[in-house]
N, CA, C and O of each residue as an XYZ file, in Angstrom:
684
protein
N     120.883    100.978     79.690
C     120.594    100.163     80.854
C     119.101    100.284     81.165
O     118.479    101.325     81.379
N     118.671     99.116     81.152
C     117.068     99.115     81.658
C     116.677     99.786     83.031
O     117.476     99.876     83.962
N     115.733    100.123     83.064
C     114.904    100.972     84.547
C     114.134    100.074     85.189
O     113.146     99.537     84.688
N     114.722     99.806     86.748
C     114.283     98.493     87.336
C     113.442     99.127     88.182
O     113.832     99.132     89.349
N     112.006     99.875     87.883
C     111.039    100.418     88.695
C     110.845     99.879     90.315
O     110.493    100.528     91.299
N     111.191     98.533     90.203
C     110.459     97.735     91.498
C     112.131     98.821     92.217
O     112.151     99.876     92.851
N     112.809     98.296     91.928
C     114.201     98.527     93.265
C     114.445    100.233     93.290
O     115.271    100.835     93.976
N     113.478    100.797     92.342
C     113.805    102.456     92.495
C     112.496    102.994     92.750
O     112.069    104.054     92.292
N     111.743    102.017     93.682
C     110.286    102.738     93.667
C     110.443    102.031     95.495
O     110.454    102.653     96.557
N     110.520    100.896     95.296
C     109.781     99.893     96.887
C     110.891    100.077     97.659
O     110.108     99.536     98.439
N     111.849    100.271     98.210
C     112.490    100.240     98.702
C     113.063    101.473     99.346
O     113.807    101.632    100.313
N     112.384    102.427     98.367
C     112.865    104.243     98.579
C     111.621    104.342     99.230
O     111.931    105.026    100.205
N     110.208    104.069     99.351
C     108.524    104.156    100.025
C     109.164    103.489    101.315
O     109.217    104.164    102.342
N     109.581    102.377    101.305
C     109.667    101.789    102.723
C     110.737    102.197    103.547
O     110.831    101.607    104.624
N     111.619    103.129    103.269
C     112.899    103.740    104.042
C     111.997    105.207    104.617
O     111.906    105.571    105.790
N     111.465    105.800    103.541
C     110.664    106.599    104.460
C     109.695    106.886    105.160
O     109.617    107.873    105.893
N     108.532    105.703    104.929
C     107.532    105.316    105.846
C     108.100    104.867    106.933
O     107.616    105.182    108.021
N     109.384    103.940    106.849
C     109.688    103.359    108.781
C     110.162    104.789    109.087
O     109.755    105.100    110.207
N     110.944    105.878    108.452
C     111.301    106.843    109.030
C     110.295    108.037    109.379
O     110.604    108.905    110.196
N     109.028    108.023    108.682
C     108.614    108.749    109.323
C     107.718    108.392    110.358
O     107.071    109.288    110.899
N     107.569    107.078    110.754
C     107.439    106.223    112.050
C     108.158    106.350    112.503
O     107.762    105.936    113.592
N     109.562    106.765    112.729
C     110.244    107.025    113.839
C     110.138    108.366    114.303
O     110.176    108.681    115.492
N     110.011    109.117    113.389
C     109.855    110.648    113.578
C     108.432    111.024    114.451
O     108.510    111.870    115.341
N     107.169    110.377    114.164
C     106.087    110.636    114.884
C     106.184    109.842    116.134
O     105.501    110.047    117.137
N     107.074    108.933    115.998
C     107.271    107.905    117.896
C     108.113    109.012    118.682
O     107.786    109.401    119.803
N     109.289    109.509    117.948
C     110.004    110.854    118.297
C     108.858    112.088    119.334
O     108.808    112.552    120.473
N     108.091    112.163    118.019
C     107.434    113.596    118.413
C     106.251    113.414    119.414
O     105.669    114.359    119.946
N     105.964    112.119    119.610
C     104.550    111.672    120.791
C     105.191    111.728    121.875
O     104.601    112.272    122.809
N     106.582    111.199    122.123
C     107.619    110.970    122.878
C     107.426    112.226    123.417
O     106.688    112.323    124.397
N     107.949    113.194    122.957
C     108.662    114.491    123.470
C     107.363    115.386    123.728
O     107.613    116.447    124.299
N     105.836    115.123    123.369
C     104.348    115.802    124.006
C     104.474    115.546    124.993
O     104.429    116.399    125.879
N     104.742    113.899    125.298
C     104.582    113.174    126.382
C     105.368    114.049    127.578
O     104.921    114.309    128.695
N     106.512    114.382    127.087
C     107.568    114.693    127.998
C     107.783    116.426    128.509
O     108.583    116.805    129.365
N     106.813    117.315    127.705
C     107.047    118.504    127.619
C     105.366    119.212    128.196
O     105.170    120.376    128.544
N     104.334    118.071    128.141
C     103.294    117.996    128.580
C     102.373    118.478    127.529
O     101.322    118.874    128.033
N     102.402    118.575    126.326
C     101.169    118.473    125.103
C     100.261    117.888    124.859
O     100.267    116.713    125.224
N      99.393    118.263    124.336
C      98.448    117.386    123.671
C      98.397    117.179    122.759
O      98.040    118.028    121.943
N      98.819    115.591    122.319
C      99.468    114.981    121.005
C      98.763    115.954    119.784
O      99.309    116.265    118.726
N      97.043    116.444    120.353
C      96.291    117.370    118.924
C      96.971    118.533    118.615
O      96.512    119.306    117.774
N      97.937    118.736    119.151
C      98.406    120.100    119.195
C      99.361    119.801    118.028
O      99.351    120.550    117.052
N     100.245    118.669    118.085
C     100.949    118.386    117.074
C      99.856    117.698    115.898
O     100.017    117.761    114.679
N      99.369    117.414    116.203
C      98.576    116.635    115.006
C      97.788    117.346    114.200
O      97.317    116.832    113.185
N      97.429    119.207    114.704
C      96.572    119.861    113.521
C      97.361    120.920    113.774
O      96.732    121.975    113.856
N      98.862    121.023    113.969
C      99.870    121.640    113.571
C      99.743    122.221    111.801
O      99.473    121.316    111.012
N      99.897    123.437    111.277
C     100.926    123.632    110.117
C     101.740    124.414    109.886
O     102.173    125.162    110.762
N     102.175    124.438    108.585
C     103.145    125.191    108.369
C     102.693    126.491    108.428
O     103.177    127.388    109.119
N     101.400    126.594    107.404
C     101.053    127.727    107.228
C      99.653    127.800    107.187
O      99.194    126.660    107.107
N      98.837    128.609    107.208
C      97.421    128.499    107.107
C      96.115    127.628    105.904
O      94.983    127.161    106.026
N      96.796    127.742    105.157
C      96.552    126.991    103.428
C      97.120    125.888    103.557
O      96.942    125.220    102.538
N      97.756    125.334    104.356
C      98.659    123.759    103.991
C      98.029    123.114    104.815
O      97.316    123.776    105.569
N      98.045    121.724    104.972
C      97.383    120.531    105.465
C      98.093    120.510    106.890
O      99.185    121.037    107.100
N      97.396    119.886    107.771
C      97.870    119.499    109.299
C      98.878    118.217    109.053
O      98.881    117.419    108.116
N      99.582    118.276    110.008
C     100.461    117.260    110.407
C      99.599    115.438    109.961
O     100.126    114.573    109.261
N      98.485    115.367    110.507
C      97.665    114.317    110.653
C      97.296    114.291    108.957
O      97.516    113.155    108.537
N      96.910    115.009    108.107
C      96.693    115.039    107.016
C      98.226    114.781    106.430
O      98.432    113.628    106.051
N      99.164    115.584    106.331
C     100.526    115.070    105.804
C     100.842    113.774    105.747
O     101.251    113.362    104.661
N     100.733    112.815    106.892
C     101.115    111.608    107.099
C      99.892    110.719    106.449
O     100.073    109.553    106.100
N      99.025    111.181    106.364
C      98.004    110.212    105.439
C      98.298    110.810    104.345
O      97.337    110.354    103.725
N      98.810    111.436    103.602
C      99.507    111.494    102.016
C     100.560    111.187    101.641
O     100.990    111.101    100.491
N     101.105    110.976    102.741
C     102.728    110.277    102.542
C     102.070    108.578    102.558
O     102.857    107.749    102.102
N     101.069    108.180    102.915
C     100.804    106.625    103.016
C     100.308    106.611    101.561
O     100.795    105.767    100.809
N      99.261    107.582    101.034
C      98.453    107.183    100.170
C      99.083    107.614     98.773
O      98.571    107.381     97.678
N     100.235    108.258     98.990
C     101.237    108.498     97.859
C     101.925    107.183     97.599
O     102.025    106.577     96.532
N     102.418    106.841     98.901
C     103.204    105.782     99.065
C     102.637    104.234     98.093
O     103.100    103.911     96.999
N     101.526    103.462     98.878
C     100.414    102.837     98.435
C     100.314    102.978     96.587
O     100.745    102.458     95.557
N      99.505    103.969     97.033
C      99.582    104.445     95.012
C     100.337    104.494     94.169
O     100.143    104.537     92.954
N     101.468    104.491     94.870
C     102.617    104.456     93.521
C     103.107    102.897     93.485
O     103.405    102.250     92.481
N     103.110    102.608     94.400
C     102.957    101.331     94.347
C     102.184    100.043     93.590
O     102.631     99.041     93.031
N     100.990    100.470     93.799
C      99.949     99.969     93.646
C      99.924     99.752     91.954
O      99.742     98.662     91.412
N     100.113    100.845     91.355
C      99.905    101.298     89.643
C     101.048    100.885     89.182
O     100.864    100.303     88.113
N     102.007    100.908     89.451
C     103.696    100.854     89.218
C     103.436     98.953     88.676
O     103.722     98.537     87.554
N     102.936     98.227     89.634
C     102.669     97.307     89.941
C     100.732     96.662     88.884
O     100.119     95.609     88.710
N     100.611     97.813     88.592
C      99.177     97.252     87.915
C      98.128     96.488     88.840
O      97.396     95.541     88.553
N      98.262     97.114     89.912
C      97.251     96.319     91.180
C      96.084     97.537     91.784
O      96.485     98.628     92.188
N      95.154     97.301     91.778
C      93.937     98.356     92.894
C      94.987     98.562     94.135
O      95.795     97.973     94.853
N      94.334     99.933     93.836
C      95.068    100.966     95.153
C      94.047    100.861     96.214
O      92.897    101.134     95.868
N      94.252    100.512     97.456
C      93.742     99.964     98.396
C      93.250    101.723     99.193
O      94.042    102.665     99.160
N      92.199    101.804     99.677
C      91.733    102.909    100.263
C      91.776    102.707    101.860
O      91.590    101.638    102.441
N      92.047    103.907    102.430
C      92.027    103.791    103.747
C      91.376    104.969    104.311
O      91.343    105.951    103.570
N      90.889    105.067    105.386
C      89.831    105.650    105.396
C      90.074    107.385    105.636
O      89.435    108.386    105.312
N      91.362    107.133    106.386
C      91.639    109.082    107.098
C      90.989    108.959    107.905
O      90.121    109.797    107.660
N      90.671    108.396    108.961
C      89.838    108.104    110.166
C      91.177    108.203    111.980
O      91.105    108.102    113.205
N      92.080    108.428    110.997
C      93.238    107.881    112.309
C      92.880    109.541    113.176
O      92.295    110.587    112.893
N      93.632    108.977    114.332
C      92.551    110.238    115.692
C      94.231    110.532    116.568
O      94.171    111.480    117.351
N      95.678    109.803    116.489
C      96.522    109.802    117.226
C      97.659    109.558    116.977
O      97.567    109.663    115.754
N      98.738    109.299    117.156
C      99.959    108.837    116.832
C     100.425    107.767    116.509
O     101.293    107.538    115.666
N      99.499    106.602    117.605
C      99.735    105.439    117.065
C      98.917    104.737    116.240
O      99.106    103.684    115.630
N      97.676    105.703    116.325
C      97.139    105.035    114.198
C      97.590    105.582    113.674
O      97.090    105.231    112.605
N      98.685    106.775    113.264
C      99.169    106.857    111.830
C     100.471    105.822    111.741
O     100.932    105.261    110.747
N     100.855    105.774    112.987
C     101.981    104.393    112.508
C     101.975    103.288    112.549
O     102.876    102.451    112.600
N     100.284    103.200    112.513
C      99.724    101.521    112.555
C      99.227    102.115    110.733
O      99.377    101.216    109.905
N      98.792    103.220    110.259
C      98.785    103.043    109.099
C     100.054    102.945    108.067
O     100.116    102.424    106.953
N     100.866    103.511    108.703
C     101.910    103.362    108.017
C     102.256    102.265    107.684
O     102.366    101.915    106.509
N     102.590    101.216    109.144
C     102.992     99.909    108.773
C     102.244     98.869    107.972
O     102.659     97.758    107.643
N     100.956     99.471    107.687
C      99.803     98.946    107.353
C      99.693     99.141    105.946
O      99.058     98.363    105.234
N     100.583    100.656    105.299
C     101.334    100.449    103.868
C     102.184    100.169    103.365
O     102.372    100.117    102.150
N     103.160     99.831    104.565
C     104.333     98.862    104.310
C     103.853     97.521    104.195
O     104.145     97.123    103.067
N     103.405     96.871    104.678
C     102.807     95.387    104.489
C     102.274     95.638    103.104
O     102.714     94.751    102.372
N     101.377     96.625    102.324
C     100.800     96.520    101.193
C     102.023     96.463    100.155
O     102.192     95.598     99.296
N     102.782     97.496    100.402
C     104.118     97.518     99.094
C     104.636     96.133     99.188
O     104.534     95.401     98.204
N     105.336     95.588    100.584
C     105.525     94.517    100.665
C     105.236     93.277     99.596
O     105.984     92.630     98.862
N     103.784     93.247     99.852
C     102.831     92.097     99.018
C     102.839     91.975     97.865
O     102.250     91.094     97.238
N     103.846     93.282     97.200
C     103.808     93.265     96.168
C     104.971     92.753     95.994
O     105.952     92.902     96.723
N     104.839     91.749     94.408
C     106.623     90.694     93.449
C     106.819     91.951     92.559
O     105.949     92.665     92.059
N     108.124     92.047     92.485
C     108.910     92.340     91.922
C     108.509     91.807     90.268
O     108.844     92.368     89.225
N     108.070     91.132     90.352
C     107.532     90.659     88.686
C     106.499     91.325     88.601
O     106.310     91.477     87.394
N     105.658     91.851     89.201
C     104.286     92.559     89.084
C     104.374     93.773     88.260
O     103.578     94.207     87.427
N     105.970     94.422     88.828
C     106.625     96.090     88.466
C     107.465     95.655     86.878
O     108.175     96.480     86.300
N     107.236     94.282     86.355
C     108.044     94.404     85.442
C     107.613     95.223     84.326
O     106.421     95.235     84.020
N     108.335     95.803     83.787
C     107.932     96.511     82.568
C     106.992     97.857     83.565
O     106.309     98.407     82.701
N     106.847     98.206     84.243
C     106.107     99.321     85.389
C     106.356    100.558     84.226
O     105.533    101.231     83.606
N     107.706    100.559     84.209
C     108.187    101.969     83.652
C     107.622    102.054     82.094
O     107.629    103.100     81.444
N     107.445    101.591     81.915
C     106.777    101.681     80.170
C     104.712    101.794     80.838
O     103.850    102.331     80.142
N     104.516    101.377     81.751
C     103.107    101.308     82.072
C     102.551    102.700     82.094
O     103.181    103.697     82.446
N     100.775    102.655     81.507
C     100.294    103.931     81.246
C      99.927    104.264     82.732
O      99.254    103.391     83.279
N     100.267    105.455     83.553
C      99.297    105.687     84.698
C      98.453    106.705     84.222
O      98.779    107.639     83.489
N      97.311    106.451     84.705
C      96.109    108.033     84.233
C      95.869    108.186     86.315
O      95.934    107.315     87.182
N      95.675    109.255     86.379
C      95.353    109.764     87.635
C      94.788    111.227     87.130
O      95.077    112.083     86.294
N      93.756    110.976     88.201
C      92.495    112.778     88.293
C      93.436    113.307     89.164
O      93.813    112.835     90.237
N      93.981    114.916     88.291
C      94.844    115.734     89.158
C      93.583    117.415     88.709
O      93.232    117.668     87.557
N      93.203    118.186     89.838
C      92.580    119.271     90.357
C      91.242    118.994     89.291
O      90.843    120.046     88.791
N      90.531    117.839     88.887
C      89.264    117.514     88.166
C      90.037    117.396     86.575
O      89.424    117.639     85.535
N      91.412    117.001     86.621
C      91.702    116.820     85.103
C      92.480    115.573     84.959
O      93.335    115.344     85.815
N      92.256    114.531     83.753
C      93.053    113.248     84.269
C      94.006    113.589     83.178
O      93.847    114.235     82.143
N      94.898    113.067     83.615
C      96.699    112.787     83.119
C      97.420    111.470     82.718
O      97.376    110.542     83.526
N      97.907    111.350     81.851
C      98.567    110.487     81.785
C     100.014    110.610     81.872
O     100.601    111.589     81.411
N     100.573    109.695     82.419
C     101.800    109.460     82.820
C     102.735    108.227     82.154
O     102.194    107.175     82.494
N     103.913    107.949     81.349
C     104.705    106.729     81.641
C     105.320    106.413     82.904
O     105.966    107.181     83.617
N     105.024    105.074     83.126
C     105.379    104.620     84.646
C     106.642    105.380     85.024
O     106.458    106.042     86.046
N     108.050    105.509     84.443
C     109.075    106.027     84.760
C     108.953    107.520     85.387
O     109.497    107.992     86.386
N     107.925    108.183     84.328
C     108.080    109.539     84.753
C     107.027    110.024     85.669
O     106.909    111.209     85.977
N     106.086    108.850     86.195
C     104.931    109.227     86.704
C     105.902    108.752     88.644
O     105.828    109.238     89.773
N     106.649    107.647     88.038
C     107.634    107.792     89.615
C     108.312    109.004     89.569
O     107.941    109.903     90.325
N     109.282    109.187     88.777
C     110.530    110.012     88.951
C     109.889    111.624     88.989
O     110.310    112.355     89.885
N     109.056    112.073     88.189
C     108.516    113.531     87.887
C     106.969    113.794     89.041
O     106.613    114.878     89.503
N     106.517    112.884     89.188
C     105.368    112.808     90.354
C     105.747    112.069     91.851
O     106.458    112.346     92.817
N     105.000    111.161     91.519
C     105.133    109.894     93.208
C     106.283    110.235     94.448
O     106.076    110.379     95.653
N     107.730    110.317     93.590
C     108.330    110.401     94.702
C     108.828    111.637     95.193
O     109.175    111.832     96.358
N     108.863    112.806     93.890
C     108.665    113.683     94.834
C     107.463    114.238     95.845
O     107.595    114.551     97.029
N     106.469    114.263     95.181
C     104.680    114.197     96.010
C     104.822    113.773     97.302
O     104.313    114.298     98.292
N     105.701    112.575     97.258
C     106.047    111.400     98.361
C     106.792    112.598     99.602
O     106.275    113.000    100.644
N     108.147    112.940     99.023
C     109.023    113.585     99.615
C     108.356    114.666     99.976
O     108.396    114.945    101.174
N     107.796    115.301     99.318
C     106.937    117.029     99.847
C     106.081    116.887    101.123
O     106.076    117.769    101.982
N     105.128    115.392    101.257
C     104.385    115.907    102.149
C     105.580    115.000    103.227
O     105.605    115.660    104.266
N     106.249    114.159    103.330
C     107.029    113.750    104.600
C     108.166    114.921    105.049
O     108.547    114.957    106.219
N     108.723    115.948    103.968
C     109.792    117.137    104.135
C     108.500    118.074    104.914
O     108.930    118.789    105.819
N     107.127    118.150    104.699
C     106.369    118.619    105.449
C     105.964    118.334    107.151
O     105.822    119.054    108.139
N     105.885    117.040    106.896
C     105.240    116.645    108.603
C     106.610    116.807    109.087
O     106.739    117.350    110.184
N     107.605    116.447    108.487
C     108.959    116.553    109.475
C     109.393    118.357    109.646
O     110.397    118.737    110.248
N     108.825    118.880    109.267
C     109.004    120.862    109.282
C     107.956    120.875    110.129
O     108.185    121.599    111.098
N     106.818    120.321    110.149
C     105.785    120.878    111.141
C     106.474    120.413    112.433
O     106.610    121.325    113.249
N     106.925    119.260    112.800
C     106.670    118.962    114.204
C     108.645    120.083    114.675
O     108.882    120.783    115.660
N     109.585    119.740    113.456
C     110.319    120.640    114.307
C     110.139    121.875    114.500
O     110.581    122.397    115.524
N     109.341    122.715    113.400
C     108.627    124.189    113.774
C     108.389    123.861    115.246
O     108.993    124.584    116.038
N     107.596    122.875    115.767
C     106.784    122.759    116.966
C     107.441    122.701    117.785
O     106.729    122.827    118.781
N     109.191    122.493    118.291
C     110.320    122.068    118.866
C     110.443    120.983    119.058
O     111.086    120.627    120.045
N     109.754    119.851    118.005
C     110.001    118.039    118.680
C     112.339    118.426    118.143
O     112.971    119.121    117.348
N     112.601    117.520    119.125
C     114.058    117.573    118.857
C     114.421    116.802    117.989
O     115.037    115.764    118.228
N     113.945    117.374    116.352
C     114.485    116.677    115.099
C     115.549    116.679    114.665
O     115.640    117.904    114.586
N     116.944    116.157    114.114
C     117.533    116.429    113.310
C     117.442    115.429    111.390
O     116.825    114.506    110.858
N     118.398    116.333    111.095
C     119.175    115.613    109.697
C     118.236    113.944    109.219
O     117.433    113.424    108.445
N     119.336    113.695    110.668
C     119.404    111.928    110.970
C     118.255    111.301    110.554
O     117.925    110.407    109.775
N     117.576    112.339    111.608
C     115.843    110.914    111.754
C     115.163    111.035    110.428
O     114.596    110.058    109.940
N     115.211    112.786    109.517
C     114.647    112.411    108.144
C     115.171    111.246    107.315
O     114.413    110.520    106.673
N     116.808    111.054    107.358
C     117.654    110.474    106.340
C     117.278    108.987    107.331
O     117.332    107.928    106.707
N     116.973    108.928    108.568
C     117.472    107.641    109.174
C     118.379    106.931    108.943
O     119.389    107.504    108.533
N     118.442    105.263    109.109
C     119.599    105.027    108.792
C     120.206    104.586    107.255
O     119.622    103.941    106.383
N     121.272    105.031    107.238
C     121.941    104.668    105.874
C     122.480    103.808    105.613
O     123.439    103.369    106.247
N     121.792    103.120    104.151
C     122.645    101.574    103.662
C     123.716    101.588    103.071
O     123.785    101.344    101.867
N     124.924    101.926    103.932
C     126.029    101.754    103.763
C     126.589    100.444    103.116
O     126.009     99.360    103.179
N     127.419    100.599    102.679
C     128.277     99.237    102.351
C     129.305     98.851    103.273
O     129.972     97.837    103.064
């Protein structure tokens, strides 16, 4: 059976970008309500060596974007890391949902046979599209959003299960 990159790549980026837009509307929500200062969550981490909350969510976009982008054989669109609050990372978010969006489904044809090269710690790599989704992108993807969603409930935003998985396309 053939590997339909577009429906196992675009559709899994855009379930967890709206979700982790719900999760940071969640967690501004509950500063708001507990009396924080949204920076408190936003240069949150896990641990001393790991990236802030505000950094997490701009790698979950630019993971997102990028896998997209190459999967698809299109320039990966740069954004700046300039966001300062809650509601620019979920104006960037939606702002990489519109990009996956833009992308046809004919663009990803043949994706999985496509060469990706990407600079990983000053060394470039090559990848087949299949394994550069399945063995890179989406987990990369998943690590830093399983991250911002551990930072803010470390922080006590009232996360569960749910809001990572959001909702499910049931039949």
């Amino acid at each position: 059976m053939p590997f339909d990159v577009y429906h196992a790549s675009v559709p899994v980026l855009l379930r967890g970008l709206d979700n982790l837009s719900a999760i940071l509307r969640k967690a501004e929500e509950d500063a708001v309500a507990r009396g924080i200062a949204p920076e408190t969550f936003l240069q949150a981490r896990l641990a001393p060596d790991m990236f802030p909350l505000q950094r997490q969510v701009q790698i979950v976009s630019d993971t997102a974007k990028g896998c997209a982008a190459r999967l698809a054989g299109a320039e990966v669109p740069s954004y700046a890391d300039d966001e300062q609050g809650f509601d620019e990372l979920r104006q960037r978010l939606a702002k990489t949902s519109a990009f996956i969006l833009s992308l046809r489904p004919e663009q990803m044809e043949n994706g999985e046979e496509r060469e990706i090269t990407l600079k990983l710690r000053g060394n470039e790599v090559r990848f087949r599209g299949q394994d550069y989704l399945c063995a890179f992108a989406l987990p990369n993807f998943y690590f830093h959003l399983a991250a911002a969603y551990a930072i803010l409930r470390h922080n006590g935003v009232p996360l569960g299960k749910a809001d990572y998985l959001g909702e499910l396309p049931l039949s």
